[in-house]
C-alpha positions as CSV (number, residue, x, y, z in Angstrom):
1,X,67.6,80.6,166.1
2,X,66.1,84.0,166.4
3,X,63.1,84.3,167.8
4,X,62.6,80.9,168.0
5,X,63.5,79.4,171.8
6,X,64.8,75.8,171.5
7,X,63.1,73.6,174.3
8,X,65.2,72.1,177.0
9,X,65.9,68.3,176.5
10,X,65.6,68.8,172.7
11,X,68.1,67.5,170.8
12,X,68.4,67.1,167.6
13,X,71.0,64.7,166.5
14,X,71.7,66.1,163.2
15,X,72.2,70.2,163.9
16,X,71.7,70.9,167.4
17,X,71.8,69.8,171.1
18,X,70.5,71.8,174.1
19,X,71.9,70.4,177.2
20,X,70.0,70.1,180.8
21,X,72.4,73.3,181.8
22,X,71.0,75.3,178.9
23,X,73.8,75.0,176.4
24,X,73.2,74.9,172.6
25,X,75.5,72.7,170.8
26,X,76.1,72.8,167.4
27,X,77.3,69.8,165.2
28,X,79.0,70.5,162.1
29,X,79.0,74.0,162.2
30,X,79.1,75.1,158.6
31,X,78.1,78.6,156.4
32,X,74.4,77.6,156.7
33,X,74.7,78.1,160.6
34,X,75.5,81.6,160.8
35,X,73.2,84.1,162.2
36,X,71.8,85.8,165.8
37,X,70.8,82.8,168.5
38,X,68.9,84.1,171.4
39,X,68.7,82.4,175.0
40,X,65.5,82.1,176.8
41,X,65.1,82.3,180.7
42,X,61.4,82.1,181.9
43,X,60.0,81.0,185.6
44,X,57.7,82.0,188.4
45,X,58.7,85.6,188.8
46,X,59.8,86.8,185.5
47,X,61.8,86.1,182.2
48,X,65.1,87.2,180.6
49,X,67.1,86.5,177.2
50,X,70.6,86.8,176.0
51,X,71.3,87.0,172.0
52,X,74.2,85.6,170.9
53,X,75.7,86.2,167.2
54,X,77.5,83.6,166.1
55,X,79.5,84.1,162.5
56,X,81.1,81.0,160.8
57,X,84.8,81.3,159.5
58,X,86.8,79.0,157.4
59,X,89.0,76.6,158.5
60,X,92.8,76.5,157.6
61,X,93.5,74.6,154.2
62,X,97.1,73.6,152.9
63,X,98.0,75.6,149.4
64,X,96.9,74.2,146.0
65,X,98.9,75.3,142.9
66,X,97.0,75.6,139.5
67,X,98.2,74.7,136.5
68,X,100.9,71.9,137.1
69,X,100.7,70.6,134.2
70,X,102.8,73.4,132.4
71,X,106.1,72.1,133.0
72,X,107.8,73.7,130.5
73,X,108.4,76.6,128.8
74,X,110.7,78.1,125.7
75,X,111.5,82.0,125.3
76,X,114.3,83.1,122.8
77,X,117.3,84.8,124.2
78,X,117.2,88.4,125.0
79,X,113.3,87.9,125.5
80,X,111.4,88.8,129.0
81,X,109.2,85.6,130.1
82,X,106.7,85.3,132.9
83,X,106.3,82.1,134.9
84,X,102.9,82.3,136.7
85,X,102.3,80.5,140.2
86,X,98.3,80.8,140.9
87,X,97.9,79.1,144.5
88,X,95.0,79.3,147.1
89,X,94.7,78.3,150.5
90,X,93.3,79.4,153.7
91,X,95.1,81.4,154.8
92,X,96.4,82.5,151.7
93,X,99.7,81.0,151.0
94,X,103.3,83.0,150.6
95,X,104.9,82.5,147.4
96,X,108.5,81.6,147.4
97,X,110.5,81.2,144.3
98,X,113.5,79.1,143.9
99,X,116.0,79.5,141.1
100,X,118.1,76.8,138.9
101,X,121.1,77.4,141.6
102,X,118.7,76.4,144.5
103,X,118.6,80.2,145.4
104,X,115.6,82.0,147.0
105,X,114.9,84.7,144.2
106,X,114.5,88.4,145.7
107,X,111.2,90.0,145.1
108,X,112.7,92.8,143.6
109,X,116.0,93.0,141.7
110,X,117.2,93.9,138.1
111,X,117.4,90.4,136.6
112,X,114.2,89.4,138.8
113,X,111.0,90.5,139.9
114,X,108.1,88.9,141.9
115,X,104.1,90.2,141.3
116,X,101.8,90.7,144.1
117,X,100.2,87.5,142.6
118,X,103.5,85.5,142.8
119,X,104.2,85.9,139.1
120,X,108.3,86.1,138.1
121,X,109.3,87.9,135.7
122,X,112.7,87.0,134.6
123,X,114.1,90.0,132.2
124,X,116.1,89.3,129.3
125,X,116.9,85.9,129.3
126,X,120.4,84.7,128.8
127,X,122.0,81.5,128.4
128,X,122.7,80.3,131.6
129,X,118.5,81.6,132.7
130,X,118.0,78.0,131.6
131,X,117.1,75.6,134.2
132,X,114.2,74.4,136.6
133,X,112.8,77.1,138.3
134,X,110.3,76.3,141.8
135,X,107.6,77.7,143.2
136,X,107.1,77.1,146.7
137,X,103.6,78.2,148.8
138,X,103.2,77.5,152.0
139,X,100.8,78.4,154.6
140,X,100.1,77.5,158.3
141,X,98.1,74.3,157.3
142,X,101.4,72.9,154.6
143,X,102.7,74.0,151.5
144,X,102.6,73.2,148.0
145,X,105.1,73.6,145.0
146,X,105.5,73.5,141.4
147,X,108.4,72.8,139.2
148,X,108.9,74.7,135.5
149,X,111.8,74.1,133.3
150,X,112.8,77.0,130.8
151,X,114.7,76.5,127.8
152,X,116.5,79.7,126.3
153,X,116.1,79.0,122.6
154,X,119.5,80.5,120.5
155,X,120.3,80.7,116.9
156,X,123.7,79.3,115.5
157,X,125.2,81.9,113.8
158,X,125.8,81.6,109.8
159,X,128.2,83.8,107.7
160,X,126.2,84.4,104.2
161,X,123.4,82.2,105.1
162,X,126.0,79.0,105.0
163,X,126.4,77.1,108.4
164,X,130.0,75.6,109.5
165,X,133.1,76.6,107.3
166,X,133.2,78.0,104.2
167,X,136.2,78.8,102.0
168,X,136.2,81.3,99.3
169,X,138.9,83.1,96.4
170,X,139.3,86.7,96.5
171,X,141.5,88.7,94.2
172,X,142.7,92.6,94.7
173,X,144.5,95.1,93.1
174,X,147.8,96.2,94.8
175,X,147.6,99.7,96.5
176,X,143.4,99.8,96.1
177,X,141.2,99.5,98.6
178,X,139.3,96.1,98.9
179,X,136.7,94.8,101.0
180,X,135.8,91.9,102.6
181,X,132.5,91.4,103.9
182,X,131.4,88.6,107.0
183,X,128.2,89.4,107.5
184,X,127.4,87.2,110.5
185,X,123.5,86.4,112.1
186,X,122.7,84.3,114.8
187,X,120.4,84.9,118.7
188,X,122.0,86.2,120.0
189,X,123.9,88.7,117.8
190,X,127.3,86.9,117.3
191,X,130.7,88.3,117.8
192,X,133.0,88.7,114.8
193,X,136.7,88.5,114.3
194,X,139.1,88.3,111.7
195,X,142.5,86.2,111.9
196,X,145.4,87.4,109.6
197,X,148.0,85.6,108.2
198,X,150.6,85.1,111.0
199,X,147.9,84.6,113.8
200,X,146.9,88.6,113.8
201,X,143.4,89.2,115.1
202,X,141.7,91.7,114.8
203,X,138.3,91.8,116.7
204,X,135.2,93.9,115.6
205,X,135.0,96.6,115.6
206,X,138.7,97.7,115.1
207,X,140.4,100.9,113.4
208,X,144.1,101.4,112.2
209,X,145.5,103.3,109.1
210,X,145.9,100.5,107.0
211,X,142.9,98.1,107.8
212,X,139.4,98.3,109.9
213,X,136.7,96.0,110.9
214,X,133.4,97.6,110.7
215,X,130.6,96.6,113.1
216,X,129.1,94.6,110.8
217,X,132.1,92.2,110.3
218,X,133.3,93.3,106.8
219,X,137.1,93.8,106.7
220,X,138.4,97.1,104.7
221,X,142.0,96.6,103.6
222,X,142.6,100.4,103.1
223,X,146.0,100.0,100.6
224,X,146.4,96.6,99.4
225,X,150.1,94.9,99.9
226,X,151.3,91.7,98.0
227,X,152.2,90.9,102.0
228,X,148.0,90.8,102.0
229,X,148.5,87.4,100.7
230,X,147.3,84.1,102.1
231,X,144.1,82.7,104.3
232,X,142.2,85.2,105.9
233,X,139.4,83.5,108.6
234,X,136.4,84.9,109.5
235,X,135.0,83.9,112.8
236,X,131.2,84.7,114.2
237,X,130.5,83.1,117.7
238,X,127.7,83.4,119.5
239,X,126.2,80.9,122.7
240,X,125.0,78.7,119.9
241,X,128.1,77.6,118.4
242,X,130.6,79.0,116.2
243,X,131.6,79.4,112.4
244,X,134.2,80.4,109.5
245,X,134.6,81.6,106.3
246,X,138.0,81.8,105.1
247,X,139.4,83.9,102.2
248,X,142.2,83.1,100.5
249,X,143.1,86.8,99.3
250,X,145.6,87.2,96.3
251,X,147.3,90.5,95.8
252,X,147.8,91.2,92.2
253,X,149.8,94.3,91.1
254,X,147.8,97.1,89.3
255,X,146.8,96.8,85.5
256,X,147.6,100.0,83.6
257,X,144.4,101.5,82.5
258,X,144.3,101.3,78.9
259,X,144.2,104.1,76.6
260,X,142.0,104.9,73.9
261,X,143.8,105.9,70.6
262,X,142.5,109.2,70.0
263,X,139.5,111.5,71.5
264,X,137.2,109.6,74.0
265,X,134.6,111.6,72.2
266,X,134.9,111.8,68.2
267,X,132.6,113.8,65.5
268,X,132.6,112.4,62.2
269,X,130.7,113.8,58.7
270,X,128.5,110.4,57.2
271,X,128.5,110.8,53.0
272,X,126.2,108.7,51.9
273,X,127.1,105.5,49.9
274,X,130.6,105.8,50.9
275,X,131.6,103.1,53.2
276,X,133.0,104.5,56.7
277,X,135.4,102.7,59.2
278,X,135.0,103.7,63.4
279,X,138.0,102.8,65.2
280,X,138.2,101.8,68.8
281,X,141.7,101.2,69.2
282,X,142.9,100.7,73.3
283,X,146.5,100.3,73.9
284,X,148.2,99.3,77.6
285,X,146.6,96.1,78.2
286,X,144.6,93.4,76.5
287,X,141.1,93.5,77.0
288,X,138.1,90.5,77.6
289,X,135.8,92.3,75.0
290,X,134.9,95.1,72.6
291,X,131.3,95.9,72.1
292,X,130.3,98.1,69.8
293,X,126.6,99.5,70.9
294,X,124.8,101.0,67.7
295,X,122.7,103.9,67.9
296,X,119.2,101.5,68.1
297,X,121.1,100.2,71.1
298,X,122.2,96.9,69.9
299,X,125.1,95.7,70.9
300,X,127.3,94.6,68.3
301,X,130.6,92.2,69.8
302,X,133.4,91.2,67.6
303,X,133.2,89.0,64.5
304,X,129.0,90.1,64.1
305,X,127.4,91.1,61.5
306,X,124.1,93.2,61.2
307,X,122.5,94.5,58.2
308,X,125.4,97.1,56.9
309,X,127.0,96.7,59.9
310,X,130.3,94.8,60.6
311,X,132.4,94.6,63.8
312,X,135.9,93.4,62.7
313,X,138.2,91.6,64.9
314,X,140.6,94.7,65.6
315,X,137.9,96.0,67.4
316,X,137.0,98.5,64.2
317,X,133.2,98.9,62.5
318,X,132.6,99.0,59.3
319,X,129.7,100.9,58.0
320,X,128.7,99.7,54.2
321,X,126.9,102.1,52.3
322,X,125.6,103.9,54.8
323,X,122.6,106.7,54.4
324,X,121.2,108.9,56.2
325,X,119.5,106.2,58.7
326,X,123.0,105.4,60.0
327,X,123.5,109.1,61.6
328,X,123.5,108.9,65.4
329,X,126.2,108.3,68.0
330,X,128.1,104.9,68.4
331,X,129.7,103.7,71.7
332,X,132.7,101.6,71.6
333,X,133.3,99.8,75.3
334,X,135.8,98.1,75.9
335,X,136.5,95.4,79.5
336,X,139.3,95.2,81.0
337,X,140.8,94.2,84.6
338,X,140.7,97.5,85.8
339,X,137.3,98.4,84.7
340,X,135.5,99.8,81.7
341,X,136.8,101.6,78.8
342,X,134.2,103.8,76.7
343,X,134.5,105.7,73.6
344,X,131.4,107.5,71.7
345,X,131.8,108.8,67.9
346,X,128.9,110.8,66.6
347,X,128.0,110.4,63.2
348,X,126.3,113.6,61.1
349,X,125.2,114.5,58.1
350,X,128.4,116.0,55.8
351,X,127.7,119.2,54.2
352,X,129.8,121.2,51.6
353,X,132.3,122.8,53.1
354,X,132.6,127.0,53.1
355,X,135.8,129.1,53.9
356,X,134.9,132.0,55.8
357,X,139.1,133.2,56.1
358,X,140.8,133.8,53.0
359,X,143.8,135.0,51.6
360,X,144.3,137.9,48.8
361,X,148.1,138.2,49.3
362,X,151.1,136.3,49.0
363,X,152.1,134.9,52.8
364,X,156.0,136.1,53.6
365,X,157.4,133.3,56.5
366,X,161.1,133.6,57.8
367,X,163.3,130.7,56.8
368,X,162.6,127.6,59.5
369,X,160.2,128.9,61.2
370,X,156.8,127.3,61.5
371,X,153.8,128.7,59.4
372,X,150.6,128.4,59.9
373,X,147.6,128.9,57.1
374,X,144.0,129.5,58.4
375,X,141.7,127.7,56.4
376,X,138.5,128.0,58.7
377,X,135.5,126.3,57.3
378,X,132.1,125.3,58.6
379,X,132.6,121.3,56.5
380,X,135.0,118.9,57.7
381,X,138.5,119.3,56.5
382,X,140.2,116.5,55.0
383,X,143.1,114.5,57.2
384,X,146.3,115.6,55.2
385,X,149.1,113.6,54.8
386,X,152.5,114.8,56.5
387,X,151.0,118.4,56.6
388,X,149.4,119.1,60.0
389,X,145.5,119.9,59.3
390,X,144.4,121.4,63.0
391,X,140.7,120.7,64.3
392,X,140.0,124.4,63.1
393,X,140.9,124.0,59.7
394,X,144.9,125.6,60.0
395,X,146.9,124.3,58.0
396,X,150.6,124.0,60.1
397,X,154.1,122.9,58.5
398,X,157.0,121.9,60.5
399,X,160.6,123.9,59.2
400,X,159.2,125.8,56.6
401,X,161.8,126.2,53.8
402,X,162.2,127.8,50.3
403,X,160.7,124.4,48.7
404,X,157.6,125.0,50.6
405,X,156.7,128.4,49.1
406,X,153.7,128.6,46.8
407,X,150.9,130.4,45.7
408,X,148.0,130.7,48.3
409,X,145.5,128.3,45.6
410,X,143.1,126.2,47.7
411,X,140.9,124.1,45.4
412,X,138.0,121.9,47.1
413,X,136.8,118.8,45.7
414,X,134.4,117.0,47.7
415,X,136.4,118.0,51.3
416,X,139.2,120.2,51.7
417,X,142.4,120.0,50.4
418,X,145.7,121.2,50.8
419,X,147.9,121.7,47.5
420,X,151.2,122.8,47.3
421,X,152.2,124.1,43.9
């Protein structure tokens, strides 16, 4: 070592040997042995030295791959995953990987891409990504590899959270608009379709005048046709499998929409103590139900009874008695195939009425022609039997004619009256 001359003939069996020539042999050269060694030369006449500097390097050493006891690994379609290939060796090892084809995988591409630490990415993992995938180092010493199998997890797809086939009734109304809904889910996304009677099918999404298929599956039958009849199959598919939901449509033609005899919106004058009769007469169609909803907001349906309060069977309330309590408006609906039917009457407090027009003269009308008398008042006026009594209080008669002519003599009990004298 430095400064310190080794003797000739010295050995030392363990580190070092000096031979009779002046060479210094080292056994086992390892870390501990680096450093400056210096050569002495001595005799008679003079001396001389040479420094040597001698620096330890590693020897070559085949590739060792960590972590081998990973062997697989699961990633859900669409996902990116990494697959990690940590190997030393001396020198350090070059990482090749192979894919499930038995391919050499391109450090760089779309689908692949290899790290400076011989990582693989693999980006959004499809189907057929599944496999064994192999990493391979080698260096000058040997090589080492490493086998890891991914499994691309996927999601059946379901229609309405059901699984398999599934069969359901569907009525429409002829020339309405209907629609059918499929909402599909599954990983990936599946693919949706609709099959028509007669084998039509109609992929989503799809447009045409008559029908669509939106993006998300549901079917929009734009006009309904009794032709629209029959099985209609929904189909989702995905890489996890496939299922159905067929619709057996019926067609019905359309229900009039029924009418409400008289105003959907009615006034009426409550007298108290004298009983009073709401109609809710509907004509066109028969309905489900009539509910009669009372101004508390109960609902009242046919055949029920409630305090002074009777729904009869004709779809009609009667009000016993009533007072002043009973004032309010009353809503009538009525259900039928079409929809809902509503009529409101609004119940006030009478009041005597007061004439505001009024006649001083006798009223001259040419033969057949229709007269009308203006009897405005600010009370109700009474319904009049085959006399015409408009909302405004006119009195109007059809053909007048010499037996109609009287005296202009209105006389009021406790509503109006007409009399002819």
């Amino acid at each position: 070592m430095e400064n310190s001359p080794v003797p000739s003939r010295l050995s030392v069996p363990r580190r070092y040997v000096v031979f009779d020539n002046g060479t210094l042999y080292l056994n086992d050269v390892g870390t501990p042995e680096e450093g400056d060694y210096t050569c002495y030369a001595e005799n008679q006449l003079g001396k001389d030295e040479m420094k040597i500097r001698v620096k330890v390097k590693a020897g070559a050493s085949p590739p060792q791959i960590q972590g081998k006891d990973q062997k697989s690994l699961s990633v859900h379609y669409g996902e990116t995953v990494t697959l990690r290939c940590d190997a030393g060796g001396e020198p350090p090892p070059v990482i090749t990987w192979i894919s499930p084809t038995n391919r050499v995988i391109a450090p760089a591409l779309d689908k692949y891409q290899v790290l400076n630490d011989g990582t693989l990415v693999v980006q959004k993992v499809q189907r057929f990504d599944a496999g064994n995938y192999t990493c391979l180092a080698r260096n000058k010493a040997g090589h080492d590899h490493k086998v890891t199998a991914l499994e691309v997890l996927v999601t059946p797809p379901v229609i309405s959270g059901l699984r398999g086939a599934a069969a359901i009734r569907v009525s429409a109304v002829q020339d309405q608009p209907k629609l059918l809904d499929c909402v599909a889910k599954g990983t990936p996304a599946p693919r949706v379709m609709w099959v028509l009677p007669g084998n039509v099918i109609l992929p989503a999404p799809y447009y045409s005048k008559r029908m669509a298929v939106h993006l998300n599956g549901t079917l929009e039958i734009r006009s309904a046709k009794k032709t629209d009849s029959g099985q209609l199959t929904c189909i989702a598919r995905n890489e996890g499998g496939e299922v159905k939901m067929v619709v057996d449509l019926t067609v019905k033609e359309a229900v009039a929409r029924p009418q409400v005899r008289g105003p959907e919106a009615d006034g009426r004058s409550l007298t108290v103590g004298n009983a009073m009769t709401l109609n809710c007469s509907l004509e066109g169609t028969a309905l489900s139900h009539v509910t009669w909803i009372l101004p508390s907001g109960t609902p009242l349906s046919a055949g029920a009874r409630l305090s002074k309060f009777f729904h009869r069977p004709d779809g009609s309330l009667l009000i016993s008695n009533p007072s002043m309590a009973e004032v309010g408006t009353y809503k009538c609906l009525g259900r039928y195939v079409g929809g809902l039917m509503e009529r409101t009457v609004t119940l006030s407090p009478g009041r005597k009425p007061e004439i505001s027009s009024r006649y001083d003269a006798p009223v001259s009308v040419t033969n057949g022609e229709m007269l009308l008398l203006h009897c405005q008042t600010a009370g109700e006026p009474q319904r009049a039997g085959r006399y015409a009594v408009l909302p405004n209080g006119t009195l109007a008669i059809q053909m007048v004619s010499l037996l109609n002519y009287w005296k202009s003599s209105r006389h009021y009990k406790k509503d109006l009256n007409w009399l002819k004298k």
